[in-house]
N, CA and C atoms of all chains as a GROMACS GRO file, in nm:
protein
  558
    1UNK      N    1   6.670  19.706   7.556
    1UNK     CA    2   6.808  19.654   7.543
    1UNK      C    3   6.819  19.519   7.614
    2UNK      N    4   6.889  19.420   7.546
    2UNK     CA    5   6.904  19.297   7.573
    2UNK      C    6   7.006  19.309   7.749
    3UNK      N    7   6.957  19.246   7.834
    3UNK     CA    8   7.006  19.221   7.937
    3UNK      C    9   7.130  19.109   7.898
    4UNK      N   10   7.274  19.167   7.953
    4UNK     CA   11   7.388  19.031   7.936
    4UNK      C   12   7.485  19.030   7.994
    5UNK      N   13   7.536  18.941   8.020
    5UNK     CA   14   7.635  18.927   8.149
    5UNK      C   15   7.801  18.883   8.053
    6UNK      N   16   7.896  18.940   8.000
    6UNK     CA   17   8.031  18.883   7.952
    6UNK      C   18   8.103  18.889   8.018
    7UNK      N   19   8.200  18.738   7.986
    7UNK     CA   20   8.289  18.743   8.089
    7UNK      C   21   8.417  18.712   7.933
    8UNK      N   22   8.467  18.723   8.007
    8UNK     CA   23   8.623  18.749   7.878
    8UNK      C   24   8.726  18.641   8.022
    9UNK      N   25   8.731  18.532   7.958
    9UNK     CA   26   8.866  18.450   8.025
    9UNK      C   27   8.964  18.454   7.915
   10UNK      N   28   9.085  18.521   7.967
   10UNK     CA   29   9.232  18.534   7.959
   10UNK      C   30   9.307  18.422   7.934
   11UNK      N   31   9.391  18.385   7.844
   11UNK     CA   32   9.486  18.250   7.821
   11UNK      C   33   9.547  18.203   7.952
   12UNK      N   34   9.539  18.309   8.109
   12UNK     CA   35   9.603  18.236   8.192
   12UNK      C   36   9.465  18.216   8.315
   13UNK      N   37   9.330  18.244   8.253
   13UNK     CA   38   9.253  18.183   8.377
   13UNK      C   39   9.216  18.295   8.398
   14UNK      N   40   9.229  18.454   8.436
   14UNK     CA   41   9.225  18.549   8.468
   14UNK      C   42   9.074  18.594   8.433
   15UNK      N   43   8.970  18.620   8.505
   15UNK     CA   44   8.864  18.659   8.376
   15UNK      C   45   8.795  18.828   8.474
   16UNK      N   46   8.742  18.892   8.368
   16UNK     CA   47   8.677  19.023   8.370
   16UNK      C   48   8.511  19.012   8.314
   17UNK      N   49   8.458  19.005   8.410
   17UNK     CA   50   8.275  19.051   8.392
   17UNK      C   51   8.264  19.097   8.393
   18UNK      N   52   8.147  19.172   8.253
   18UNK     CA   53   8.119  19.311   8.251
   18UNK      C   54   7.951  19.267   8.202
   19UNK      N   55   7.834  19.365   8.300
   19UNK     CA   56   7.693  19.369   8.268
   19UNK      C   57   7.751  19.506   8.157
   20UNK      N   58   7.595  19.447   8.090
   20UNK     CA   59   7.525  19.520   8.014
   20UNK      C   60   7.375  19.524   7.998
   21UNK      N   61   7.304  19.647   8.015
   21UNK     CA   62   7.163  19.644   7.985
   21UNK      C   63   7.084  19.643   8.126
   22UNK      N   64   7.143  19.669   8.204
   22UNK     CA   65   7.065  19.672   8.362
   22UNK      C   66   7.063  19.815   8.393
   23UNK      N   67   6.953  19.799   8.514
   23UNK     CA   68   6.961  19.932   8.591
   23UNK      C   69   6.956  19.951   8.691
   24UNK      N   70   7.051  20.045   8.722
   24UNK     CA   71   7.086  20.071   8.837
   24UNK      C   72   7.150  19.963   8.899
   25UNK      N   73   7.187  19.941   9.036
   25UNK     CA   74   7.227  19.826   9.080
   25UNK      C   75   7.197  19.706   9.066
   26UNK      N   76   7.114  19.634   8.965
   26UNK     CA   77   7.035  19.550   8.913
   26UNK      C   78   7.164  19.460   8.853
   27UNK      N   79   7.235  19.518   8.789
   27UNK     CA   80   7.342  19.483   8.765
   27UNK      C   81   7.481  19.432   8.871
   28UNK      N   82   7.495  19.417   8.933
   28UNK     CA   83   7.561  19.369   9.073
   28UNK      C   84   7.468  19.311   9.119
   29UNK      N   85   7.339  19.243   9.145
   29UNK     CA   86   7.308  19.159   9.168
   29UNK      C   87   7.267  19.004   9.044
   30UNK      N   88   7.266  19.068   8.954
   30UNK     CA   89   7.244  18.965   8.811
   30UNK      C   90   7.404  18.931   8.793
   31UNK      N   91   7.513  18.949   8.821
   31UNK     CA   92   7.634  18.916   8.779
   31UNK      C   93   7.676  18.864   8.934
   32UNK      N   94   7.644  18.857   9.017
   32UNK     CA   95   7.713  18.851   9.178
   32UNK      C   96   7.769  18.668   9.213
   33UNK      N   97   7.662  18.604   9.154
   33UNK     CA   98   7.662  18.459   9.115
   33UNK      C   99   7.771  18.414   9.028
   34UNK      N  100   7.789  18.456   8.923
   34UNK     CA  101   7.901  18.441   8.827
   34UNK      C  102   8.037  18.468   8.928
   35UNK      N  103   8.025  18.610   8.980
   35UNK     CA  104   8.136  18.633   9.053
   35UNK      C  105   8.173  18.543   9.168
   36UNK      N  106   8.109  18.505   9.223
   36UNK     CA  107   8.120  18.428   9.318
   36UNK      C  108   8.150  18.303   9.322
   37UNK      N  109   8.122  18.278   9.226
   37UNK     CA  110   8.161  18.114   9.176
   37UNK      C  111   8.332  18.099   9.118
   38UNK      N  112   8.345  18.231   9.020
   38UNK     CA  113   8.510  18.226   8.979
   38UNK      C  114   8.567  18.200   9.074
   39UNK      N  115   8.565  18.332   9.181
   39UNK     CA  116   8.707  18.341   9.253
   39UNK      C  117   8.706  18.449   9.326
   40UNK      N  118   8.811  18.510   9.352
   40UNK     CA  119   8.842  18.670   9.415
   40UNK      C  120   8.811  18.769   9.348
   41UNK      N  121   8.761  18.867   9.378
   41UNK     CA  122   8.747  19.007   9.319
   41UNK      C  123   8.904  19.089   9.321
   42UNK      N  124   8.898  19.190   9.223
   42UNK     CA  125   9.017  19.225   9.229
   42UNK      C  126   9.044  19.390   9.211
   43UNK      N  127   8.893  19.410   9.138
   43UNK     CA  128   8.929  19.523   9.071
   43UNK      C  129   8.734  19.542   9.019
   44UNK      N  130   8.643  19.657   9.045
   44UNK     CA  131   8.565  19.657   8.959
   44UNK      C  132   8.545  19.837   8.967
   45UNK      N  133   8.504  19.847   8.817
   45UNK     CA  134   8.440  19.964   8.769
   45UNK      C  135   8.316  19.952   8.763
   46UNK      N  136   8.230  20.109   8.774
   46UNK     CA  137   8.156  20.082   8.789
   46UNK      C  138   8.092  20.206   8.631
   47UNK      N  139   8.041  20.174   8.545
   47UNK     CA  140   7.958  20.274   8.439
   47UNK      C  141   7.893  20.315   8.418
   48UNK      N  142   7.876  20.442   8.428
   48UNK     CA  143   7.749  20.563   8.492
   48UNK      C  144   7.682  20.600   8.325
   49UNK      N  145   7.672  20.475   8.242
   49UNK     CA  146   7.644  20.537   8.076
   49UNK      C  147   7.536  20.604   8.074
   50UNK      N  148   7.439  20.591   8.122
   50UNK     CA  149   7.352  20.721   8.118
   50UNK      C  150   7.368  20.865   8.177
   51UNK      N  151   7.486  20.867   8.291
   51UNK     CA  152   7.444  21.010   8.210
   51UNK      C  153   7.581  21.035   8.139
   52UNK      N  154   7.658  20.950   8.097
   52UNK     CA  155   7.739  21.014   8.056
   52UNK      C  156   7.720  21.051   7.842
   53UNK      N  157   7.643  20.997   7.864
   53UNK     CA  158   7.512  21.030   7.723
   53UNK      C  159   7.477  21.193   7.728
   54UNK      N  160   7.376  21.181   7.833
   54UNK     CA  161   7.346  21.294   7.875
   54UNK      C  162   7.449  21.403   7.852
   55UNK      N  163   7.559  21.407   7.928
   55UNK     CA  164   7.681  21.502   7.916
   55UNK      C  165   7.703  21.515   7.780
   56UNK      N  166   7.744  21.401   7.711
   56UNK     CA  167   7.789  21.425   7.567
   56UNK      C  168   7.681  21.522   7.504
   57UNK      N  169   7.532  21.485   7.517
   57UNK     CA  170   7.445  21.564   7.448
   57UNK      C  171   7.457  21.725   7.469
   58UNK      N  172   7.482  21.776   7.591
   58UNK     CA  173   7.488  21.906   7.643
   58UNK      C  174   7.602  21.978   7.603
   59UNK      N  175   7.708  21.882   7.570
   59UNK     CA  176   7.847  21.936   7.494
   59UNK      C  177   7.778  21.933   7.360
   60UNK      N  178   7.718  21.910   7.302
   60UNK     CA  179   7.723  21.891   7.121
   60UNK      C  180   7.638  22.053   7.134
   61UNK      N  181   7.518  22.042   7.240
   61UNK     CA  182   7.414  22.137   7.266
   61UNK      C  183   7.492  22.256   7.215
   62UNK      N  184   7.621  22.269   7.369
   62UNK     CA  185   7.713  22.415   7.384
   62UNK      C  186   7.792  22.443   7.285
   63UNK      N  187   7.826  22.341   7.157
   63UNK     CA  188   7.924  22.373   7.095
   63UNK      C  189   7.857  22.391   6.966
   64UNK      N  190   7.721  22.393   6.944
   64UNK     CA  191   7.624  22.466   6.834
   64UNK      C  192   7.571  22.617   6.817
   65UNK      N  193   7.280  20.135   8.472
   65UNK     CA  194   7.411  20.125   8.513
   65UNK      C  195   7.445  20.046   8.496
   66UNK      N  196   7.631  20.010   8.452
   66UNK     CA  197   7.677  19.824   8.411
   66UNK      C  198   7.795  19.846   8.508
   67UNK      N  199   7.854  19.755   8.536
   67UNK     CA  200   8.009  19.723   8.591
   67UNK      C  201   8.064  19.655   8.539
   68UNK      N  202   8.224  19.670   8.538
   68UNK     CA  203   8.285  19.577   8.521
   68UNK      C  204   8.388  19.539   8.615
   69UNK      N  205   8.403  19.379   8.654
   69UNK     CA  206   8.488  19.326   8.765
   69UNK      C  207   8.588  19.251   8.746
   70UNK      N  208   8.713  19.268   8.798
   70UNK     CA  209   8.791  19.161   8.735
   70UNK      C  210   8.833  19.070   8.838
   71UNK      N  211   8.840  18.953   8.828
   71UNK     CA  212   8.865  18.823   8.933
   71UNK      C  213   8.945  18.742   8.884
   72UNK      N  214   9.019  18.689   9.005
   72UNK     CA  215   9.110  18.604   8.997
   72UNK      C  216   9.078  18.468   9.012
   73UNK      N  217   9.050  18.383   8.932
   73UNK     CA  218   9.025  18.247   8.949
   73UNK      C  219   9.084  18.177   9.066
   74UNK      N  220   8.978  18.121   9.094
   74UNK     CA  221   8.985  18.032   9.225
   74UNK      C  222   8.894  17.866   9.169
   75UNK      N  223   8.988  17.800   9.222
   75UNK     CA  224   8.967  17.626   9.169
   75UNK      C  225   8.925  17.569   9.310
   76UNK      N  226   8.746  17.583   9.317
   76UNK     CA  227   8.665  17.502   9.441
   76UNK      C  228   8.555  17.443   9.374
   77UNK      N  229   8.559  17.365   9.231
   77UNK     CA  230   8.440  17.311   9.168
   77UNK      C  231   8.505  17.176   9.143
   78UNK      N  232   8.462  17.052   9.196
   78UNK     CA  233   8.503  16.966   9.140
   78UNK      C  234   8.400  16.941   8.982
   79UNK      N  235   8.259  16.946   8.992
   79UNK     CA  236   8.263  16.935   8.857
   79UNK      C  237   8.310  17.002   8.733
   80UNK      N  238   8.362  17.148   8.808
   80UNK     CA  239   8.420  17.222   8.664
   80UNK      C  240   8.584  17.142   8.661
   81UNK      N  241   8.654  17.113   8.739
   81UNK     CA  242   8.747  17.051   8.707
   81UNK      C  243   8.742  16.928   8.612
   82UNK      N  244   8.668  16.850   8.650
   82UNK     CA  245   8.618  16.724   8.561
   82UNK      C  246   8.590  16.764   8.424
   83UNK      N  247   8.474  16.937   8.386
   83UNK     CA  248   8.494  16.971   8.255
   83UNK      C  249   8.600  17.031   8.172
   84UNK      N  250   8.682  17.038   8.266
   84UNK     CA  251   8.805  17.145   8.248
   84UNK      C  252   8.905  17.012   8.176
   85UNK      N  253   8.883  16.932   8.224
   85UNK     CA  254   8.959  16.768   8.169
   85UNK      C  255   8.895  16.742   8.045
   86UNK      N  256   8.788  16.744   8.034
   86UNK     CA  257   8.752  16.679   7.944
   86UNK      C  258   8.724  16.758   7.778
   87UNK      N  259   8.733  16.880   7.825
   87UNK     CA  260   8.776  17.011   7.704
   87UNK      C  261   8.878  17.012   7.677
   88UNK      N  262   9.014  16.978   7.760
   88UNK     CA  263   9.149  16.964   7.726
   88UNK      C  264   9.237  16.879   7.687
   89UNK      N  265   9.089  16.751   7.700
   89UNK     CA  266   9.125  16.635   7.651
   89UNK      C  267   9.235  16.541   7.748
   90UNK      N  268   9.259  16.586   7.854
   90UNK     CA  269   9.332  16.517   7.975
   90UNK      C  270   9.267  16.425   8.047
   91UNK      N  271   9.317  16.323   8.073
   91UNK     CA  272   9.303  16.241   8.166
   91UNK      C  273   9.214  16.281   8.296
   92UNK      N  274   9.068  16.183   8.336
   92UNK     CA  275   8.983  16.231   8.422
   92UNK      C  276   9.063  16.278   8.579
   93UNK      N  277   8.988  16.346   8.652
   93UNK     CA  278   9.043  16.398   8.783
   93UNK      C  279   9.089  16.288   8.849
   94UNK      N  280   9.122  16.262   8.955
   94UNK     CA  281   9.143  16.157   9.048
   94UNK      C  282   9.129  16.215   9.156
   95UNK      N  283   9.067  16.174   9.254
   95UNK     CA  284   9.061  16.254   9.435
   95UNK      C  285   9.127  16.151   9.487
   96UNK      N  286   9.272  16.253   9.556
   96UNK     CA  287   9.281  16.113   9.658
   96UNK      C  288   9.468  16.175   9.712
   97UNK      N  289   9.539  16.087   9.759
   97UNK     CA  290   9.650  16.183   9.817
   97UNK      C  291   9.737  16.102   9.670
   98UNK      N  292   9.813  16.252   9.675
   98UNK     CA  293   9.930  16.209   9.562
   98UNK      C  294  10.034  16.237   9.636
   99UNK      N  295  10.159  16.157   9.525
   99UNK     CA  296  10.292  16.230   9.561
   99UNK      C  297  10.358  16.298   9.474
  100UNK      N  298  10.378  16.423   9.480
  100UNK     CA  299  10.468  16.529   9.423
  100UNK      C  300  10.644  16.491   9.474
  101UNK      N  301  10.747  16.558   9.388
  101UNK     CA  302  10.888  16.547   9.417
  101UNK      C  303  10.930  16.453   9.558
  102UNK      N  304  10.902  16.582   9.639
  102UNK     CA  305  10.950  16.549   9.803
  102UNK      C  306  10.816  16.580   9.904
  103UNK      N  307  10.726  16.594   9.846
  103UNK     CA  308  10.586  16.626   9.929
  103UNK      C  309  10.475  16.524   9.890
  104UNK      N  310  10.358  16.548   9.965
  104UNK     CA  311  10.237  16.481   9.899
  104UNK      C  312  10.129  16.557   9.943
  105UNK      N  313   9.996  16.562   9.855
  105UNK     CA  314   9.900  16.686   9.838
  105UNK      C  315   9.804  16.584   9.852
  106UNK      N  316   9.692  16.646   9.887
  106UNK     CA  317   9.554  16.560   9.878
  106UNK      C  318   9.468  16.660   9.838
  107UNK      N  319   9.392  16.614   9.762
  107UNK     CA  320   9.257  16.678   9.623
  107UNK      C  321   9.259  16.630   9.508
  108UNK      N  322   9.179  16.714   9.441
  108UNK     CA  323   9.154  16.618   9.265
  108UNK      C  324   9.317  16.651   9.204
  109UNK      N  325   9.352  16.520   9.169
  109UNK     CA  326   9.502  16.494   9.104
  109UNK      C  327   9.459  16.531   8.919
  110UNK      N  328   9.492  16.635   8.858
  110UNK     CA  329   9.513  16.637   8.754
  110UNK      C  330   9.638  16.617   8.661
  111UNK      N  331   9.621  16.503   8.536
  111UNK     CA  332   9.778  16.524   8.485
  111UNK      C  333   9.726  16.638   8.387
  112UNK      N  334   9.851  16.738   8.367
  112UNK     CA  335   9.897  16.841   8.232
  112UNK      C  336   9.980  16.752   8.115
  113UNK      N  337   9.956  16.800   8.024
  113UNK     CA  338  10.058  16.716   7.912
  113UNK      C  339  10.254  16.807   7.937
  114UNK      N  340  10.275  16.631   7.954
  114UNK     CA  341  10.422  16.673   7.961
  114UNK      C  342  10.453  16.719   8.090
  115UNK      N  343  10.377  16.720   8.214
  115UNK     CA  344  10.436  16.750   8.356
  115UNK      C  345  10.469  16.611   8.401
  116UNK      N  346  10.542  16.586   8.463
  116UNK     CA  347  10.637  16.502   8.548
  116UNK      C  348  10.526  16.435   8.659
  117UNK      N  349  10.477  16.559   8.766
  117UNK     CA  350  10.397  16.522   8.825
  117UNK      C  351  10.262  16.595   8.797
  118UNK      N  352  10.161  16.543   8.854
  118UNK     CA  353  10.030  16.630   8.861
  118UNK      C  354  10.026  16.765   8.961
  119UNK      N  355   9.937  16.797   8.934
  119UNK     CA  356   9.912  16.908   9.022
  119UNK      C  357   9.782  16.857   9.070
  120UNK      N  358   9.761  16.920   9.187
  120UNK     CA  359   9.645  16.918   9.306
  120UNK      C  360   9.597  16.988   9.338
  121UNK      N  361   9.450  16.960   9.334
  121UNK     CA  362   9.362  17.066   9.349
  121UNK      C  363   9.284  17.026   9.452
  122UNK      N  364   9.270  17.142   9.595
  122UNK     CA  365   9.222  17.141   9.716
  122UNK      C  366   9.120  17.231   9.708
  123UNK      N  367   9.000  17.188   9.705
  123UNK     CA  368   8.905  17.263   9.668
  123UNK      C  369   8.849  17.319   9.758
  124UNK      N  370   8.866  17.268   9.872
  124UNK     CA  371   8.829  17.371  10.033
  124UNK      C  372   8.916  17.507  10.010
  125UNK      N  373   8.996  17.496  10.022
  125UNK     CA  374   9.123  17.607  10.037
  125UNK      C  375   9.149  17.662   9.864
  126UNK      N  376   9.135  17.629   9.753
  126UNK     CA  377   9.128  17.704   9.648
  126UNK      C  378   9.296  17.692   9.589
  127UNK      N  379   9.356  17.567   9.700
  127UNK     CA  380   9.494  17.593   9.693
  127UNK      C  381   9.540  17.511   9.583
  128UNK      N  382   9.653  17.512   9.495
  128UNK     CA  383   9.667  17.408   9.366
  128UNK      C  384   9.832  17.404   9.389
  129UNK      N  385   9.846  17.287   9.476
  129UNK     CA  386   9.987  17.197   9.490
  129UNK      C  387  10.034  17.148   9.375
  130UNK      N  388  10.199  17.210   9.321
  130UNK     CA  389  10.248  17.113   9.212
  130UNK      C  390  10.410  17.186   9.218
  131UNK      N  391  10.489  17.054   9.184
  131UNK     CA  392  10.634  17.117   9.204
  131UNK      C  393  10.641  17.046   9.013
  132UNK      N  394  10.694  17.153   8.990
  132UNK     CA  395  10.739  17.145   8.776
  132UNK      C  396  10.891  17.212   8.793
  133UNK      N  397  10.952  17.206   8.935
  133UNK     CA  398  11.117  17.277   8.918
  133UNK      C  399  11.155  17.401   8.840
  134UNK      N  400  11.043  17.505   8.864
  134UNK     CA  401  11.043  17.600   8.792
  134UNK      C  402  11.043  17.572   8.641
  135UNK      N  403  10.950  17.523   8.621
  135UNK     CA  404  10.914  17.483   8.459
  135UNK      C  405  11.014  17.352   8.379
  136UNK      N  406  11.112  17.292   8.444
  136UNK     CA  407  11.196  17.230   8.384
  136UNK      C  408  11.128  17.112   8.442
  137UNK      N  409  11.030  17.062   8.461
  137UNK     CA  410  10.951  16.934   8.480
  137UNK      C  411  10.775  16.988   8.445
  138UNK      N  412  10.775  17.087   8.391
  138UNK     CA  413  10.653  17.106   8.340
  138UNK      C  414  10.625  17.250   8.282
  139UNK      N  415  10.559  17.286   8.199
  139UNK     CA  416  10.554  17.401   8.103
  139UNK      C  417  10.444  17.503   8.184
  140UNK      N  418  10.481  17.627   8.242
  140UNK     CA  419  10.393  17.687   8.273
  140UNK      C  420  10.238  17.719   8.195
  141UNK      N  421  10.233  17.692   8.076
  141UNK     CA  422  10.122  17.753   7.986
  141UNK      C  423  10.093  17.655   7.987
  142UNK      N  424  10.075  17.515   8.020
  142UNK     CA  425  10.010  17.427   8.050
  142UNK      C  426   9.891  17.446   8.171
  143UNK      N  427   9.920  17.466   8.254
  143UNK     CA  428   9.857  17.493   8.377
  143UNK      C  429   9.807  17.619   8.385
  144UNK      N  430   9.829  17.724   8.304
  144UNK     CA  431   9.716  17.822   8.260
  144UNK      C  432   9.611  17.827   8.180
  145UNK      N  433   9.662  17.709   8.059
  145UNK     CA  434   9.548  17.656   7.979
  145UNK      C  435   9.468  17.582   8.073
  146UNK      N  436   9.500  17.499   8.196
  146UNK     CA  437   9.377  17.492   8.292
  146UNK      C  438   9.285  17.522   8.358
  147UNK      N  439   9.342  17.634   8.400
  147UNK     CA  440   9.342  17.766   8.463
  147UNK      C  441   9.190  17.799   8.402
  148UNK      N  442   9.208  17.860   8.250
  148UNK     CA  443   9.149  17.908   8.158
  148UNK      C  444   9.019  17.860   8.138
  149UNK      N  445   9.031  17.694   8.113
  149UNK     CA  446   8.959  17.566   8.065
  149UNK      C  447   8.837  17.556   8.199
  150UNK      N  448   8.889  17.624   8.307
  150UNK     CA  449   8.842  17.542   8.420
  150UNK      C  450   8.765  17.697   8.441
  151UNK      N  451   8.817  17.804   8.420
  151UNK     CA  452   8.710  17.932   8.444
  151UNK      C  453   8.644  17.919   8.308
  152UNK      N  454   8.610  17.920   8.205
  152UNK     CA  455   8.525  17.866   8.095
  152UNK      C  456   8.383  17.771   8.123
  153UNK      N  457   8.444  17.652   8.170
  153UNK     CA  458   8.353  17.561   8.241
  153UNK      C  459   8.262  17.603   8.360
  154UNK      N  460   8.330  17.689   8.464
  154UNK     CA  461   8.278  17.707   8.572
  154UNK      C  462   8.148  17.794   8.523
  155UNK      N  463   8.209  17.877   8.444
  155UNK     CA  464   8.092  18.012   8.425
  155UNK      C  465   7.966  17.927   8.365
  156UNK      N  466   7.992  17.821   8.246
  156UNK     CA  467   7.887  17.757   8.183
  156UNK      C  468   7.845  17.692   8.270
  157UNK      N  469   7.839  17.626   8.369
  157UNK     CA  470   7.754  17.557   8.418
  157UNK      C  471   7.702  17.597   8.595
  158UNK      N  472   7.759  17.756   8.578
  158UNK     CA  473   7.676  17.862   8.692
  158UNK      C  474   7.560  17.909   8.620
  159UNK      N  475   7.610  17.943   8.483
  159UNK     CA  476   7.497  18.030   8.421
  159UNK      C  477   7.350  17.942   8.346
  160UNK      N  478   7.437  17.813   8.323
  160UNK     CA  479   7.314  17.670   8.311
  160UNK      C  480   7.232  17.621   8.411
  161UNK      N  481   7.273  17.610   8.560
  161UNK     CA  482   7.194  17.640   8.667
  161UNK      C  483   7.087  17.740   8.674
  162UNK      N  484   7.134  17.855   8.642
  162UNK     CA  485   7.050  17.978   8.665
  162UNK      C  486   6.925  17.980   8.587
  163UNK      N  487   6.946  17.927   8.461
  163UNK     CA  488   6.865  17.867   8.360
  163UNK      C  489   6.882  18.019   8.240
  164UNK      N  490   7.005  18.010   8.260
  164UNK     CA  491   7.054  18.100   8.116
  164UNK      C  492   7.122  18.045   8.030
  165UNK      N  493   7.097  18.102   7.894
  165UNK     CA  494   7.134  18.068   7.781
  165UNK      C  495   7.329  18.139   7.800
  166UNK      N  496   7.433  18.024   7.746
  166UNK     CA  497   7.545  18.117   7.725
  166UNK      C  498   7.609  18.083   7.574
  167UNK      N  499   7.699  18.142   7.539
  167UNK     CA  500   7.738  18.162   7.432
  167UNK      C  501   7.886  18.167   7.435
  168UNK      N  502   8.001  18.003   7.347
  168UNK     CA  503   8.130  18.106   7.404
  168UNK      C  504   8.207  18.105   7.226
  169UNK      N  505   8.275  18.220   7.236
  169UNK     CA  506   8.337  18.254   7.128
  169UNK      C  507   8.468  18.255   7.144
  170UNK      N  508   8.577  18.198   7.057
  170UNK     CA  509   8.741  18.237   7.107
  170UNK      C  510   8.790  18.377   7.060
  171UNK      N  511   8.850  18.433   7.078
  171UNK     CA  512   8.900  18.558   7.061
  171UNK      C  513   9.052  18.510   7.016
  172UNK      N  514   9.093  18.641   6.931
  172UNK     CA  515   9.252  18.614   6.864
  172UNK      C  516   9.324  18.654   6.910
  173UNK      N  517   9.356  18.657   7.045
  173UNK     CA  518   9.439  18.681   7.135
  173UNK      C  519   9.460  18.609   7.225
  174UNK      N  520   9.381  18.465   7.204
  174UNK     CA  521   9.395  18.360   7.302
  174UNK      C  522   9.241  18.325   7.416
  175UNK      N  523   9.198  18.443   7.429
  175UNK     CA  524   9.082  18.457   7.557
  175UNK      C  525   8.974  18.381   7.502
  176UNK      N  526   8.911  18.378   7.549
  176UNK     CA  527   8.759  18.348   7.514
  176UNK      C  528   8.595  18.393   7.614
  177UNK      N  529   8.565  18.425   7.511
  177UNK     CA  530   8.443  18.540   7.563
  177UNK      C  531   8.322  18.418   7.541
  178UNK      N  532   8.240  18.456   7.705
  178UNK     CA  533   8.110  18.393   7.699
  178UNK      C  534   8.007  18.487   7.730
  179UNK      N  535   7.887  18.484   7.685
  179UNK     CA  536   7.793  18.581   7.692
  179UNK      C  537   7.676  18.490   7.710
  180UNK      N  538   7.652  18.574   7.814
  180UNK     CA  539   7.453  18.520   7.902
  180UNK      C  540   7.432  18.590   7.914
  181UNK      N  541   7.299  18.520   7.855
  181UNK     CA  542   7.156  18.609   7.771
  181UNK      C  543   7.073  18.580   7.912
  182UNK      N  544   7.066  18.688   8.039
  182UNK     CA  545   7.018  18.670   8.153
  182UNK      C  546   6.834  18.691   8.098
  183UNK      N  547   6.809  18.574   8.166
  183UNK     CA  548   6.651  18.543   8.122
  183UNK      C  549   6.615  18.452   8.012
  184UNK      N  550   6.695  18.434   7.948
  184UNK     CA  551   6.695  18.336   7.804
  184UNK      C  552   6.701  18.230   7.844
  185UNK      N  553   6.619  18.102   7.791
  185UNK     CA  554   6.622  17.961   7.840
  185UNK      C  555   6.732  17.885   7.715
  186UNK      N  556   6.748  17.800   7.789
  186UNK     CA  557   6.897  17.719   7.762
  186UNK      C  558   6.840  17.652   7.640
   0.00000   0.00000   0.00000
């Protein structure tokens, strides 16, 4: 999977970075630069997509 | 694992200001002390189209001096389209340093999305 860093700027300046394609904390350090350069932090999530894969699979599992 | 962060723009780049001018097609920065209404600011003096006075940008402090009389000497969405122009710029030429490729697309809602290809040469 392609490693990538988006940032989405807002009509008033406002912007939201989101990795994709890293692992593990790999991701907070490949985006930390970007962040740091905008501005203030304000707000971050953090996306556990593997296992939440995992989970989905074990629900399709239980409901067969 | 990915994150996502959301930040509030902060104006401490004089060269992204300079690109932030020159994408918006405004008049280059000026450094130096201005005068606003009844005050005077010192940092890069930007004019907005249609503000009265400039606004000032103190790039130590992140602080951006400008009196528009609650919009009746200048249009708030002016100075967010800076805002905007100037986080656009900043990101391209953090992520051109780094020696990544970026990518920006406008979106129909006004935003605009840039994407770096971390590891990709420019």
């Amino acid at each position: 999977m392609n490693k990538t860093i988006e940032i989405i700027v807002a009509p008033n300046g406002q912007t939201r970075v989101e990795t994709q394609g890293f692992v593990g904390s790999e991701c907070r350090d490949a985006s930390r630069f970007i962040e740091q350069a905008l501005g203030q932090q304000t707000d971050e999530l953090l996306k556990a997509e593997f296992h939440q894969t995992v989970s989905n699979q074990q629900q399709i599992r239980q409901g067969e | 694992m990915s994150h996502l962060v959301s930040i509030q723009t902060e104006v401490r780049d004089p060269a992204a200001i300079r690109a932030a001018c020159d994408r918006l097609h405004l008049p280059e920065p000026v450094f130096g002390q201005t005068k606003l209404y009844s005050s005077t600011a010192t940092g890069w003096a930007v004019r907005l189209p249609d503000w009265r006075y400039p606004i000032v940008c103190d790039v130590s402090t992140a602080q951006i001096a400008f009196d528009n009389f609650g919009g009746r000497w200048g249009e708030q969405v002016q100075l967010d389209r800076f805002f905007q122009g100037y986080a656009v710029e900043r990101t391209k030429i953090e992520a051109r340093k780094k020696g990544h490729s970026v990518t920006e697309q406008p979106l129909e809602d006004g935003s605009v999305k840039l994407t770096i290809q971390v590891g990709g040469a420019v």
